[in-house]
C-alpha positions as CSV (number, residue, x, y, z in Angstrom):
1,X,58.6,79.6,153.2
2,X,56.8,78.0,150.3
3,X,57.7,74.6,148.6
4,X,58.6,75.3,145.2
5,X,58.5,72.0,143.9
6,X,57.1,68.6,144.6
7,X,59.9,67.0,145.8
8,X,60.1,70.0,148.8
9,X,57.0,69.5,149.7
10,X,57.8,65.8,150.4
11,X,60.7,66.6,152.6
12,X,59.2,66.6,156.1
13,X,61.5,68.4,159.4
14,X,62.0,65.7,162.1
15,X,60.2,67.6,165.0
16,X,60.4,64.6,166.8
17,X,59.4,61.0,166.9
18,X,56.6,60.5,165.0
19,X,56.3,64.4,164.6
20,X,56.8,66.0,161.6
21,X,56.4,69.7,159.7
22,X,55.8,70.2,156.1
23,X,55.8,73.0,153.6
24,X,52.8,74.1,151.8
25,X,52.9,74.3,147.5
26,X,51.8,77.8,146.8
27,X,48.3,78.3,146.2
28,X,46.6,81.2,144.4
29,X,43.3,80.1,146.5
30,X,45.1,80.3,149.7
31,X,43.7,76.7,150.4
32,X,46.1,73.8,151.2
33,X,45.4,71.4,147.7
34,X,44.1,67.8,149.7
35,X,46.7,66.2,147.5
36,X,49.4,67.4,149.1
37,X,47.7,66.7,152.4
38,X,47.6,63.0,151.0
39,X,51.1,63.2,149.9
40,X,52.5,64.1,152.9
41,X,50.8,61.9,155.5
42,X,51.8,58.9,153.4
43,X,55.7,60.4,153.6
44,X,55.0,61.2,157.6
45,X,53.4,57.3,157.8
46,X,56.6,55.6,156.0
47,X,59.1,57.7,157.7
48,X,57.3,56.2,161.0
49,X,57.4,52.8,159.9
50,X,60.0,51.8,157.2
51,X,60.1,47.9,157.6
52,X,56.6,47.7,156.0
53,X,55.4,48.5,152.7
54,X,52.7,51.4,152.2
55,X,49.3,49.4,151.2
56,X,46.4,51.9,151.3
57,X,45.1,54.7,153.3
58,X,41.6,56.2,153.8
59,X,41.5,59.5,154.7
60,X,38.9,62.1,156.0
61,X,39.0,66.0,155.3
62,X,37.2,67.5,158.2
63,X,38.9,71.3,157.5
64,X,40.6,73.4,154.7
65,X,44.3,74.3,155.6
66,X,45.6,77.6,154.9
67,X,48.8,77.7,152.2
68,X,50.4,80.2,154.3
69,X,51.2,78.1,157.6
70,X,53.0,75.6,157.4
71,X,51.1,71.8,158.5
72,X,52.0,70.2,161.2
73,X,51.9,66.4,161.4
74,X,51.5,63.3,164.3
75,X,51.7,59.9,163.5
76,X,50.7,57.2,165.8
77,X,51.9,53.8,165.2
78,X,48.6,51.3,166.5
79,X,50.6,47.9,164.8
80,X,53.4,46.8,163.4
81,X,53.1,42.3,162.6
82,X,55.0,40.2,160.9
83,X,52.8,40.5,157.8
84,X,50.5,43.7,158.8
85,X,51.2,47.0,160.7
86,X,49.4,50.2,161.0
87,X,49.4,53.9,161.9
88,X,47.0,57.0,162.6
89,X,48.3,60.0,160.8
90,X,46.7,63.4,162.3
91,X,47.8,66.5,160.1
92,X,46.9,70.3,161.9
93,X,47.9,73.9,161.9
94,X,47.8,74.9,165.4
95,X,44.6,73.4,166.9
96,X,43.1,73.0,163.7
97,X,42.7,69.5,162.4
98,X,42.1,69.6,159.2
99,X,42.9,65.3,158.0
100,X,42.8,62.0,159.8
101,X,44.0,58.9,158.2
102,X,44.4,55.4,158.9
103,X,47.4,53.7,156.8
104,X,47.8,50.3,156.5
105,X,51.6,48.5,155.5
106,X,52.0,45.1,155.1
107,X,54.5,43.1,153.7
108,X,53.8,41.6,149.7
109,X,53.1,37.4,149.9
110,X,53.7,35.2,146.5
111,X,50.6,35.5,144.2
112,X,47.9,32.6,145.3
113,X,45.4,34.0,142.7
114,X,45.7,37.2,140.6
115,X,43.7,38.6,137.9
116,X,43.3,42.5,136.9
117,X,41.0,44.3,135.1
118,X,41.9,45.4,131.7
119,X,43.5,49.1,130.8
120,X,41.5,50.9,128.4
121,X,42.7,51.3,124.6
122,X,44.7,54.2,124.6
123,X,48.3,55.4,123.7
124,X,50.4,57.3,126.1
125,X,51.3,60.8,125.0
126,X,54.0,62.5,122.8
127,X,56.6,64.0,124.5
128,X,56.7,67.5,123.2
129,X,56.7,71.0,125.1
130,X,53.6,71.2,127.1
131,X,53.6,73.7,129.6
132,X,51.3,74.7,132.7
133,X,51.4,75.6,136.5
134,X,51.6,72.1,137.0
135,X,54.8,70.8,134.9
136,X,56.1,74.0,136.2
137,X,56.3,72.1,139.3
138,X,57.6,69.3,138.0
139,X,54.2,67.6,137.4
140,X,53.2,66.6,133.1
141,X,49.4,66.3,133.3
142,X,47.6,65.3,129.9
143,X,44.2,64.9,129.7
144,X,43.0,62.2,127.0
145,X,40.6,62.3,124.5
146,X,40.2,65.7,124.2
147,X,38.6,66.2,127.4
148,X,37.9,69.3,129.4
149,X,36.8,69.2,132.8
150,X,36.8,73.0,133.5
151,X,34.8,74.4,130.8
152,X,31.3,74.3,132.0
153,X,29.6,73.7,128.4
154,X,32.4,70.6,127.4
155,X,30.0,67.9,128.3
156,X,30.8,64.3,128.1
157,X,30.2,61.0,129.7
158,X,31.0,60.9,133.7
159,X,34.4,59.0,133.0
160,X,38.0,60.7,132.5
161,X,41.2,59.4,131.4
162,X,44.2,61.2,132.5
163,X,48.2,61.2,131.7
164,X,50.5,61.2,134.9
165,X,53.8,61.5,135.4
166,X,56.3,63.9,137.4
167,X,59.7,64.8,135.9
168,X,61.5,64.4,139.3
169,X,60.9,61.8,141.9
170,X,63.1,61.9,144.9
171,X,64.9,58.5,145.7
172,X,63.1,56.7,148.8
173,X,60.5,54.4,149.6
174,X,57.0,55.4,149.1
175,X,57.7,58.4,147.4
176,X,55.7,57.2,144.2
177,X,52.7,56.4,146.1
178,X,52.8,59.6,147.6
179,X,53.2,61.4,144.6
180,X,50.5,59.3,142.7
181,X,48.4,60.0,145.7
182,X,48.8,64.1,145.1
183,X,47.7,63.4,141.7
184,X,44.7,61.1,143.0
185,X,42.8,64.2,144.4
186,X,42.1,66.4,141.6
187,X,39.4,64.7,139.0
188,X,37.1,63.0,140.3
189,X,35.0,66.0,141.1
190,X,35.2,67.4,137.7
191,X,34.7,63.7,136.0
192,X,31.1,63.6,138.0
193,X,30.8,67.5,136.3
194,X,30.9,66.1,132.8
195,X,27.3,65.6,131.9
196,X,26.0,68.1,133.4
197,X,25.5,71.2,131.3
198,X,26.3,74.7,132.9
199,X,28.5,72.7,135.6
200,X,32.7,73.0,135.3
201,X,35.7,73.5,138.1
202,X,35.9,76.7,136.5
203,X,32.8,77.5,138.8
204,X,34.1,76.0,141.8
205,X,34.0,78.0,144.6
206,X,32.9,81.1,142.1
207,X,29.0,79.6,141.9
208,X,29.6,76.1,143.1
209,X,30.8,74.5,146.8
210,X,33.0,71.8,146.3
211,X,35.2,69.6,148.4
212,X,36.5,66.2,148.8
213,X,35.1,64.9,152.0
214,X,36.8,61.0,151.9
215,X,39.1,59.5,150.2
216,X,40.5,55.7,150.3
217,X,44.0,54.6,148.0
218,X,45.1,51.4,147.6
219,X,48.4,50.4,146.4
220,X,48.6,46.9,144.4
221,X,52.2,46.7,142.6
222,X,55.4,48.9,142.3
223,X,55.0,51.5,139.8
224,X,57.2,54.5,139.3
225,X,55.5,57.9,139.3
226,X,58.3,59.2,137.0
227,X,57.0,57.2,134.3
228,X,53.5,57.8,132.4
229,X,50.6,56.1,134.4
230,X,46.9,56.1,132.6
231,X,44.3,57.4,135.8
232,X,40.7,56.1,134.5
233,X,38.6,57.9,136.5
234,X,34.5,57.2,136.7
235,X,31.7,58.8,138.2
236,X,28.6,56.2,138.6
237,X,26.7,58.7,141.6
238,X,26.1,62.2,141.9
239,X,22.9,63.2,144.2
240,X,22.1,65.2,147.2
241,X,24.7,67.3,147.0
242,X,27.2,64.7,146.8
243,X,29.4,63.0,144.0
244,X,31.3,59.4,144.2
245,X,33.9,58.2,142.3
246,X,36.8,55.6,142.1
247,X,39.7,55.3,139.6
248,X,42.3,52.8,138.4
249,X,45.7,53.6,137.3
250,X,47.3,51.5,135.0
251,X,51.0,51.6,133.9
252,X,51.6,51.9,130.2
253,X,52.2,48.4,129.3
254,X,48.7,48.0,131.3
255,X,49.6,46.8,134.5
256,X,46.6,47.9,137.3
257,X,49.4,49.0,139.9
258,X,47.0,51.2,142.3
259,X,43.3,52.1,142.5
260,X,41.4,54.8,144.5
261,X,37.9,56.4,145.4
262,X,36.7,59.3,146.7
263,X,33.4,60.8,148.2
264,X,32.7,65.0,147.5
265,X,30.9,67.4,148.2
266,X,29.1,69.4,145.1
267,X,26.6,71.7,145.7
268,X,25.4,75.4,144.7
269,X,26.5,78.0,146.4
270,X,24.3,79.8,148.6
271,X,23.2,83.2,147.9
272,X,23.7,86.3,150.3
């Protein structure tokens, strides 16, 4: 059975130590979304190991899951220090493996230095009565500055600011960095689109292969997802049928509370 909302797809059966099964978000492409596969295996790693604090986790998508089985997913603790632990989180369906990930937790030491980039000049939306699949779900998404990353003939620099926030978020630790990490997934492919005319997500996987291949999140300060966070997203590689691109998310009184970066696939399509 289907998740119907976020906060489902974050509750995770106990199979057994370190063993867990998740519910998939329905998906009109039948393809698991790789943020949920991101969401939950940051959920899975806390659950393993709740007397550290999530700090970042790369991750490598090696196969597409299907929305209609259910994941499957194995965490193995390598480390757990006074100030640093670790884990290896394996999510499958069947003997499918479709992510690997390597979190790291550690525990927060007084500031010895700290400085932060800047957030860019831009006011947080007006609460009014947007509606999509996604706040359906429980997830407001506004893109700024009028931009429109599915529209093939919108072009625009390779940068993309985006408005975040989810209108529930369960109580427990980690759950904002998991859901900040579902939203993490979806943009960067279509911010390395933007100057490039004829080119959209509309056409992905209609004329265009896409896919995220790697992607690394790192975790700076506490934030809560439930609140607006500003995702500046930016594109400075796209080449040999690949795309690169990092972003930083900034709360709205400009704190730089997480950052991320992600490696893609983007190629044409081959013709039968």
């Amino acid at each position: 059975m289907p998740a119907e909302n976020f906060a489902q797809m974050l509750e995770l059966e106990v199979i057994s130590p370190h063993h867990y099964r998740g519910r998939n978000l329905e998906s009109r492409s039948g393809v698991v979304f790789g943020g949920q596969l991101l969401a939950q295996a940051l959920t899975a790693a806390g659950l393993s190991s709740q007397e550290l604090q999530l700090k970042s986790m790369h991750t490598v998508f090696l196969r597409a899951g299907r929305s209609d089985q259910d994941v499957e997913i194995d965490v193995t603790p390598l480390h757990s220090g006074r100030t640093f632990g670790g884990a290896d989180v394996a999510i499958r369906q069947g003997e499918r493996l479709c992510t690997k990930s390597v979190v790291l937790f550690h525990v927060a030491n007084e500031s010895f230095i700290s400085h932060q980039d800047p957030a860019p000049v831009i006011s947080p939306p007006i609460d009014g009565t947007e509606t999509s699949e996604a706040t359906a779900k429980g997830w407001d998404v506004r893109m700024g500055e009028g931009a429109n990353i599915a529209d093939p003939e919108a072009l625009g620099p390779p940068e993309l600011l985006v408005w975040s926030r989810f209108l529930e978020v369960p109580l427990g630790p980690g759950v904002s960095q998991a859901l900040l990490s579902y939203a993490s997934d979806g943009f960067l492919i279509g911010t390395a689109m933007r100057p490039h005319p004829g080119v959209g997500q509309d056409l992905a996987h209609v004329s265009i292969d896409t896919t995220v291949v790697t992607q690394t999140l790192t975790f700076h300060d506490d934030f809560n997802a439930g609140e607006w966070l500003l995702l500046a997203h930016r594109s400075p590689f796209a080449g040999h049928g690949r795309t690169f691109g990092r972003a930083d998310v900034f709360t709205v009184d400009g704190r730089l509370v997480a950052s991320y970066c992600q490696e893609n696939m983007v190629r044409a399509m081959a013709t039968r």
